[in-house]
N, C-alpha and C positions, 0 to 999 in steps of 0.2 A: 504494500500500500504506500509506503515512502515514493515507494518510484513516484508511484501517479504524482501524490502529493508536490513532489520536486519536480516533475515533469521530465524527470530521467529516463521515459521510457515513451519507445513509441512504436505505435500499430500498425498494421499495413490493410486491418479492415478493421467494421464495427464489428464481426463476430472475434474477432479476437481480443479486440477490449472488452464484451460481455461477459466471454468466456474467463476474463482475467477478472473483472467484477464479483462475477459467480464462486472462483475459486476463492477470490479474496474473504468473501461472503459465506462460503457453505450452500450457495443455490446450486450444486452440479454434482453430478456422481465422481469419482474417479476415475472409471474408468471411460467418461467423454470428456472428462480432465487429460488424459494422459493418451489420447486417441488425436485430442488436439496438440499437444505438446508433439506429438511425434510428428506432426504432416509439419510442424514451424521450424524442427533441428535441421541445422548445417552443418558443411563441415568448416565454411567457411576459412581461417588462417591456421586452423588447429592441425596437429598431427593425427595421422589417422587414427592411432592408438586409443585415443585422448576420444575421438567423435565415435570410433563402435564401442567404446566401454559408454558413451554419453547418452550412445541409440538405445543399448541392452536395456540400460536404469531404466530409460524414458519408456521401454516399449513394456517393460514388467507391469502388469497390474492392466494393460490397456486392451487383455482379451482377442488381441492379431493374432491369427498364426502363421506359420509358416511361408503362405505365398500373401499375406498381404502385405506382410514384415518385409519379405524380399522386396515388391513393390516400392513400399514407402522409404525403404532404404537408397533405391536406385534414386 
């Protein structure tokens, strides 16, 4: 919630600020919690090591299996 507050963060749509609302709040399950967090991970400047240990955390608890995982990975 800092973030918002400071305006340290920012969205690339309104469902991702809702869903950030929600989480902030307790309005949302976990695992549409963690279903969203996985479609937002990059790997952007990190080492690869560093972004599939980052995928694994993200994808636990979010009910994908196998071929969606691969999917959302690509």
């Amino acid at each position: 919630m800092e973030k918002l507050e400071t305006e340290e963060i920012e969205f690339e749509s309104a469902g991702e600020f809702l869903t950030e609302i929600r989480k902030e709040f307790g309005g949302e399950d976990e695992k549409s919690v963690k279903i969203v967090e996985l479609k937002k991970i990059k790997q952007e400047g990190r080492m690869m090591e560093e972004f599939v240990q980052d995928f694994k955390r993200t994808a636990r608890g979010s009910s994908y299996e196998r071929h969606l995982l691969i999917e959302e990975f690509k």
